[in-house]
C-alpha positions as CSV (number, residue, x, y, z in Angstrom):
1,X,11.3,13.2,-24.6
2,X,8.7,13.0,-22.2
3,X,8.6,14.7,-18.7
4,X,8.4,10.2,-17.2
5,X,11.7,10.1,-19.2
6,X,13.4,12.8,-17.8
7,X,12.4,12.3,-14.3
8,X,13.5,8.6,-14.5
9,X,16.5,7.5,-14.2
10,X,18.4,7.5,-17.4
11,X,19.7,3.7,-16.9
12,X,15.9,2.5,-16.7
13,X,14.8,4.5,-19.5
14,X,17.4,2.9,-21.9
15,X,17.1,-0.5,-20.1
16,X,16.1,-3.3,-22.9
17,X,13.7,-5.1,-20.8
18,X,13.7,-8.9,-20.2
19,X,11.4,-10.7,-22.6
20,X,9.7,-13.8,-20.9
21,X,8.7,-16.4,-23.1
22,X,5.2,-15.9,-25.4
23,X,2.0,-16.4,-23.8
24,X,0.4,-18.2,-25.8
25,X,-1.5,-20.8,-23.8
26,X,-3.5,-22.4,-26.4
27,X,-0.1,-24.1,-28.2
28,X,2.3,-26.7,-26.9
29,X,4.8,-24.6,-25.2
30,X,8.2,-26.0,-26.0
31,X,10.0,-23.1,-25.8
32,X,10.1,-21.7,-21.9
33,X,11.9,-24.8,-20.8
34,X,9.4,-26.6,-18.2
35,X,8.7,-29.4,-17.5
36,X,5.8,-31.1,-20.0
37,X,4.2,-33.2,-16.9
38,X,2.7,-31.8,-13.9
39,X,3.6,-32.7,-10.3
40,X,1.1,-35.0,-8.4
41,X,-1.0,-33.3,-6.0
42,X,-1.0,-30.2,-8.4
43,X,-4.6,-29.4,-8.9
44,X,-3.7,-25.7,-10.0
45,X,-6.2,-24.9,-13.3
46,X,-3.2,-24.1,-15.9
47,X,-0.6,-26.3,-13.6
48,X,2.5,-25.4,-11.5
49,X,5.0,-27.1,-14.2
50,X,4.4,-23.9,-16.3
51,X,5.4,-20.1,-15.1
52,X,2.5,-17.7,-14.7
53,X,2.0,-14.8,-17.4
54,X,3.6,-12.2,-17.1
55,X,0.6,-9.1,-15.8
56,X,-1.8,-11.8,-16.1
57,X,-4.8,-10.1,-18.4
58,X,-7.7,-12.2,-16.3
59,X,-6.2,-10.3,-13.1
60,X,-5.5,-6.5,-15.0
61,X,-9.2,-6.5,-15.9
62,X,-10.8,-7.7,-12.4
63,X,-8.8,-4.7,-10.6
64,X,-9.2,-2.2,-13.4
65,X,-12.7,-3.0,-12.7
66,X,-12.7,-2.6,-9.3
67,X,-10.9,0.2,-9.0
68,X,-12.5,2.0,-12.1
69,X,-9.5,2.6,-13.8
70,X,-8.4,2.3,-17.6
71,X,-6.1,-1.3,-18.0
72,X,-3.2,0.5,-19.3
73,X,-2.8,2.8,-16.2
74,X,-2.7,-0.1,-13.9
75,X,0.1,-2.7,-12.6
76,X,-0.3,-6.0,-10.7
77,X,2.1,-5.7,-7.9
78,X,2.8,-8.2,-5.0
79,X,1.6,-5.8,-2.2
80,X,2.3,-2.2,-2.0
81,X,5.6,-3.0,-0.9
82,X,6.6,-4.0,-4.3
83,X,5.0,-0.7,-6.0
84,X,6.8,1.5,-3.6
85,X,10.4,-0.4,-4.4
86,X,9.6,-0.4,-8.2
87,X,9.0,3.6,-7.8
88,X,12.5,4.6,-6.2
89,X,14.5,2.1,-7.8
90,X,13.2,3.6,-11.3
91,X,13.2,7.3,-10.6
92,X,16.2,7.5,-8.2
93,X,19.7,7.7,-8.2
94,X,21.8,6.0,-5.6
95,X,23.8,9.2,-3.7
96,X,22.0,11.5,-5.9
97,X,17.8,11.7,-6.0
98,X,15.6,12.0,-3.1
99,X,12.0,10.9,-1.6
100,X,10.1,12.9,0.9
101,X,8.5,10.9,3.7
102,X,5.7,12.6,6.6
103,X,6.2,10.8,9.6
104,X,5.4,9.4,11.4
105,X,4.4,7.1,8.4
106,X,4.9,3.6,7.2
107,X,8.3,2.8,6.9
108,X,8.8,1.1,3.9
109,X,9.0,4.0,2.0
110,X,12.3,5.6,3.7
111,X,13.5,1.5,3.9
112,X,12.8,1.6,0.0
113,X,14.4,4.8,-0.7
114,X,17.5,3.4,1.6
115,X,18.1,0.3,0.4
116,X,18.7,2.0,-3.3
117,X,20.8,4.5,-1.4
118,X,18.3,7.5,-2.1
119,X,18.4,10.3,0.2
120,X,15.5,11.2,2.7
121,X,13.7,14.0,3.0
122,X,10.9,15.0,6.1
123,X,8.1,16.8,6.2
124,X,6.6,15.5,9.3
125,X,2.8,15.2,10.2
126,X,1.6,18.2,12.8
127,X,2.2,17.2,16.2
128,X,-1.5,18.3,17.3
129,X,-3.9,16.3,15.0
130,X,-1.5,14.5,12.4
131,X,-2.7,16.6,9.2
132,X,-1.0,17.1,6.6
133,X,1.8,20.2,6.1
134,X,1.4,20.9,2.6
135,X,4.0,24.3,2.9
136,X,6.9,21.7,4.4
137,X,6.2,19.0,2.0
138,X,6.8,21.9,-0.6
139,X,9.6,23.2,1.6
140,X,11.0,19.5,1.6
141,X,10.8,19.3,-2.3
142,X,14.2,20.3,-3.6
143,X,15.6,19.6,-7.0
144,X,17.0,16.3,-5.7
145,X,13.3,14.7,-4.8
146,X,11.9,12.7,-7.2
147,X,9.2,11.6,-4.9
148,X,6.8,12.3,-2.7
149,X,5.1,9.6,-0.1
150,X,1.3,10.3,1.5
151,X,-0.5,8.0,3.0
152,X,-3.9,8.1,3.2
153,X,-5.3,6.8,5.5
154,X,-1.7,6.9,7.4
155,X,-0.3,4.2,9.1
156,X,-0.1,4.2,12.2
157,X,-1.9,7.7,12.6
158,X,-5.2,6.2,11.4
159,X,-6.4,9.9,9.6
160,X,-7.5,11.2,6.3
161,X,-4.9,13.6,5.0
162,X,-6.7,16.9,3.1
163,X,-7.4,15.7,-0.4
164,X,-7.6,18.8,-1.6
165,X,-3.6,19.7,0.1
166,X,-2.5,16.5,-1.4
167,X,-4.2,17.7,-5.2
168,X,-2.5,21.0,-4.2
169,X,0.7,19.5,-4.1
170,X,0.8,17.2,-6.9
171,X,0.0,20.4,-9.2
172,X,2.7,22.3,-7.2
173,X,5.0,19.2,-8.2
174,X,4.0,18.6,-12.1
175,X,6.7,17.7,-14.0
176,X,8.9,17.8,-11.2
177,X,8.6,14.8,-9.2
178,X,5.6,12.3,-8.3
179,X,3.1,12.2,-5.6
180,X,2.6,8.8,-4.5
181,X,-0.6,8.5,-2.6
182,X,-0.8,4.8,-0.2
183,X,-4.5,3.9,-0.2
184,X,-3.7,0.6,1.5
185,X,-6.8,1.2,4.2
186,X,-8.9,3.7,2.5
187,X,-12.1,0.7,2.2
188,X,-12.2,1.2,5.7
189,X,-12.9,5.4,5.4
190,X,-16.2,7.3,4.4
191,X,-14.3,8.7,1.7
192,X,-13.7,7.6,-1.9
193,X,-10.1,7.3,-3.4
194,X,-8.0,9.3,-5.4
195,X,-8.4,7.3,-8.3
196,X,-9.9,9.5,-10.2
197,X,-7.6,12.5,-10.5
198,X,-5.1,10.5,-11.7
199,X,-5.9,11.0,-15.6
200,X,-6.0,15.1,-14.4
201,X,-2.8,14.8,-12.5
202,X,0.1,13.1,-14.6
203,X,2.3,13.1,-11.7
204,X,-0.2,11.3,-9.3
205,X,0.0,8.1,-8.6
206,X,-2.6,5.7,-6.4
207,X,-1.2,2.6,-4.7
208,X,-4.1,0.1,-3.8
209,X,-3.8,-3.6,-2.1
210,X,-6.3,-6.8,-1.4
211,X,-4.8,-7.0,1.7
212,X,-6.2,-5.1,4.0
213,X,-10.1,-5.1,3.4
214,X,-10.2,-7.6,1.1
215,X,-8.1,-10.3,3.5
216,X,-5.7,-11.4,1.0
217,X,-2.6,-10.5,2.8
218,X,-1.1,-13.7,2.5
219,X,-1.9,-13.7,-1.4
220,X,0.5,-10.3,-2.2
221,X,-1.3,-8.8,-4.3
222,X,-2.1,-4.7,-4.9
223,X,-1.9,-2.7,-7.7
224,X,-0.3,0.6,-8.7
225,X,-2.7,2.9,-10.5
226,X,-0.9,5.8,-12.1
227,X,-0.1,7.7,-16.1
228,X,0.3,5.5,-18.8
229,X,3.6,6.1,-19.1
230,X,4.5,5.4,-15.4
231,X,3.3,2.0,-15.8
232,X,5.1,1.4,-18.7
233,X,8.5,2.3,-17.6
234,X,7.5,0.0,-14.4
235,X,6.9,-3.2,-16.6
236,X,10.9,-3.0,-17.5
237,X,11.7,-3.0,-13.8
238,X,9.5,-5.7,-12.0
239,X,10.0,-9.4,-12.0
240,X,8.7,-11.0,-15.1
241,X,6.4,-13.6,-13.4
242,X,5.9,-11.3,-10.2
243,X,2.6,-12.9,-9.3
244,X,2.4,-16.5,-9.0
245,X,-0.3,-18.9,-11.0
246,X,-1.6,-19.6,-7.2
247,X,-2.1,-16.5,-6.1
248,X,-3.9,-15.1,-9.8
249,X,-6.3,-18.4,-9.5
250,X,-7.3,-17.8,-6.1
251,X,-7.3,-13.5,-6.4
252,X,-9.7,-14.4,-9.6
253,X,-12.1,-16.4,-7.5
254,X,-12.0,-14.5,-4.2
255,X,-12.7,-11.2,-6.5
256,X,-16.0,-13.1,-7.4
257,X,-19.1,-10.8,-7.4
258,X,-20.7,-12.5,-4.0
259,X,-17.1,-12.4,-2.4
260,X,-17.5,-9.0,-3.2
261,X,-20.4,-8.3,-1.4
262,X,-19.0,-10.5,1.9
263,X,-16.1,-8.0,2.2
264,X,-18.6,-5.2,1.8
265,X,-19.9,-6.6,5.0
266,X,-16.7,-7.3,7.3
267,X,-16.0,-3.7,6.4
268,X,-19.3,-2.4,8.2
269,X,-18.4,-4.4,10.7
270,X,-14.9,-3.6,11.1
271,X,-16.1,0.4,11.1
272,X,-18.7,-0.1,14.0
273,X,-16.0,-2.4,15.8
274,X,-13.8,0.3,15.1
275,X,-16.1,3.0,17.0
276,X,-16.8,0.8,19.7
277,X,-13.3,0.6,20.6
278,X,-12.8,4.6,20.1
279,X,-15.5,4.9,22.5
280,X,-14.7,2.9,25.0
281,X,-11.0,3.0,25.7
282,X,-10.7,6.5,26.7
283,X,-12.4,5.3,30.1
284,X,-9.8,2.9,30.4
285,X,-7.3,3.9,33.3
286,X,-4.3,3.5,31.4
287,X,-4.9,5.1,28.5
288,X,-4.3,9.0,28.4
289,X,-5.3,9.5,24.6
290,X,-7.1,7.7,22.0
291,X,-7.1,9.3,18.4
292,X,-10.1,8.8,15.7
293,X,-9.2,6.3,12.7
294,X,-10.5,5.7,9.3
295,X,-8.4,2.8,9.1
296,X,-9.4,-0.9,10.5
297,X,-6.9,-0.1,13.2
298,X,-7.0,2.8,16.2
299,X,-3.5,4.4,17.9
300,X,-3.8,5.2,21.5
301,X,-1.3,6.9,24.0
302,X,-0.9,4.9,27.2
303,X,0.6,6.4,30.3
304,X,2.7,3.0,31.0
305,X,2.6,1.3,27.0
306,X,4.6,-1.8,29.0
307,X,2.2,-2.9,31.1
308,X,-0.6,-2.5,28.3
309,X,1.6,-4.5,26.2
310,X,2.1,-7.6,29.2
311,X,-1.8,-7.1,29.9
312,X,-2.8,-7.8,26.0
313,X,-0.1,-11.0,25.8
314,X,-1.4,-12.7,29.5
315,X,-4.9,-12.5,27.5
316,X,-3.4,-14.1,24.0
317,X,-3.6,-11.1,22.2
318,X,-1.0,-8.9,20.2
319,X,-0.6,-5.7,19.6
320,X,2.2,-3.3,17.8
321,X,3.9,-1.3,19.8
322,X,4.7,2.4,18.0
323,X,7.3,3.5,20.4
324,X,10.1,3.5,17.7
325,X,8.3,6.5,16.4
326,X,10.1,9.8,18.4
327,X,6.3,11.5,17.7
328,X,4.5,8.7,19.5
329,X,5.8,8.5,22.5
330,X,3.9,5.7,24.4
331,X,2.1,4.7,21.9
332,X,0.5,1.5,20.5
333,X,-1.5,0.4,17.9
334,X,-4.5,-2.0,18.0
335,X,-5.7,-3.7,14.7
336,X,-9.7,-4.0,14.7
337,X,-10.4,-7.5,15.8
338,X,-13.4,-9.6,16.0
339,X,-16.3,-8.5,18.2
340,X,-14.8,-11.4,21.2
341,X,-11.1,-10.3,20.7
342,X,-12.0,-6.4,21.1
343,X,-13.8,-7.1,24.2
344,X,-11.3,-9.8,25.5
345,X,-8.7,-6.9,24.9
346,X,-10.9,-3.7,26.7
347,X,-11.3,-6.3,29.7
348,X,-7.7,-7.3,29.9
349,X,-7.0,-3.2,29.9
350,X,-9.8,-2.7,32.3
């Protein structure tokens, strides 16, 4: 038995997975139950009458690519949000296994571990800069925690955490639990993924997503890049035809060498929008602290956060308010905009 079995839990592990019908796209298919005619106004390529295949090959090999990764050590997910479910509802125990979470952090992954009645552990950020605590996140690991959620660049923070911690503590952790590693912004940093200690770190795994840089959120679609194994025992959880025959046709096409290159570009542009905005708001009156981001989004402290937030809406413009975190304390966040919207939002705060 292999250390992915005996973390898991045993009911997944044993689970005889769903079969979805053959793919075999060059025969009739008479045997999935469709409908043989298509509806009119469909002008999808394969047509909606028929489901999607299952981990659709076209779409494995265009994100293996981009992410340099081998095929077998990636799965198609719909978002992050999907990779982060399939992760604690196959590794942990209702009332018995836990995650560890550093806030402040995206939520999902303490709403995840929740939901399937997982405990939840903290190891929170450092109050002064937001970096990472490697000896709490050890500390925080007891026999119970299966899991361990960084993200990097965090949400809503904005910062890098220490690669070299996070490496640390996956070795720490071999064999014992996983170290999930959210890489949902990390395009937008001067730094290159974790990708590639994931064949050195068995434990490790990389979560990616087109939605961010890539401006696919409305498509849902990301990847989780991880061991072999992992990805194996994840193909008995998710849905059979997780990612619909719209969304693969249009990923496919948007994921097209010259598309490629235009996102390369919005992301230079997002960074020096990004710095403008660093630059400027900390002469702003209202704002008493404005931390540095390698994300496409900045989090500043405002001595009154409810007037910012009236200010932003009389000038059509939103922005999240981070209050609900008890570390940021009148906080907000403010997504990277176009060049007219970051300017229409540092006059309305002027």
């Amino acid at each position: 038995m292999s250390w992915v079995t005996e973390l898991a839990r045993p009911e997944i592990v044993s689970l005889q997975a769903y079969k979805p019908a053959s793919w075999e796209p060059e025969l009739v298919r008479l045997h999935a139950n469709e409908l043989p005619w298509r509806l009119v106004g469909d002008d999808s390529h394969a047509g909606l009458n028929r489901y999607p295949e299952p981990q659709p090959a076209g779409l494995v090999e265009r994100l293996a690519t981009l992410y340099d990764v081998l095929h077998e050590r990636l799965l198609v997910t719909r978002g992050s949000d999907e990779a982060i479910d399939l992760l604690i509802r196959a590794f942990c125990r209702a009332a018995f296994d836990a995650v560890v979470v550093c806030p402040p952090t995206f939520g999902m992954y303490a709403i995840a571990a929740q939901i399937q009645g997982a405990t939840v552990h903290s190891a929170p950020l450092r109050a002064d800069d937001f970096s990472l605590d490697e000896e709490a996140v050890l500390k925080a690991c007891t026999a119970q925690v299966k899991i361990v959620f960084l993200c990097s660049p965090n949400n809503p923070t904005g910062n890098l955490l220490d690669r070299q911690a996070i490496l640390r503590i996956a070795g720490a952790l071999s064999g014992r639990a996983l170290v999930i590693v959210d890489e949902a912004y990390i395009e937008f940093a001067r730094e290159d993924s974790l990708v590639r200690h994931v064949p050195r770190y068995s434990n490790l795994c990389v979560l990616r997503t087109l939605s961010k840089a890539h401006g696919l959120a409305g498509a849902r679609c990301g990847a989780l890049i991880g061991d072999a194994e992992i990805v194996k025992l994840l193909k008995k959880v998710i849905a059979p035809y997780a990612i619909t025959q719209l969304t693969l046709e249009a990923v496919l096409r948007l994921l097209e060498p010259e598309k490629l290159d235009a996102t390369r570009v919005r992301i230079t542009q997002i960074r020096a929008e990004r710095e403008l905005i660093y630059r400027a708001m900390p002469r702003l009156p209202g704002v008493a602290r404005v931390w540095s981001s390698a994300a496409n989004f900045l989090l500043a402290q405002f001595r009154d956060p409810g007037v910012a937030l009236a200010r932003a809406r009389e000038a059509n413009l939103l922005v999240r308010d981070m209050r609900m975190y008890p570390e940021l304390p009148g906080a907000l966040r403010i997504t990277v905009g176009t060049a007219s919207q970051n300017m229409r939002l540092l006059r309305a705060w002027a």
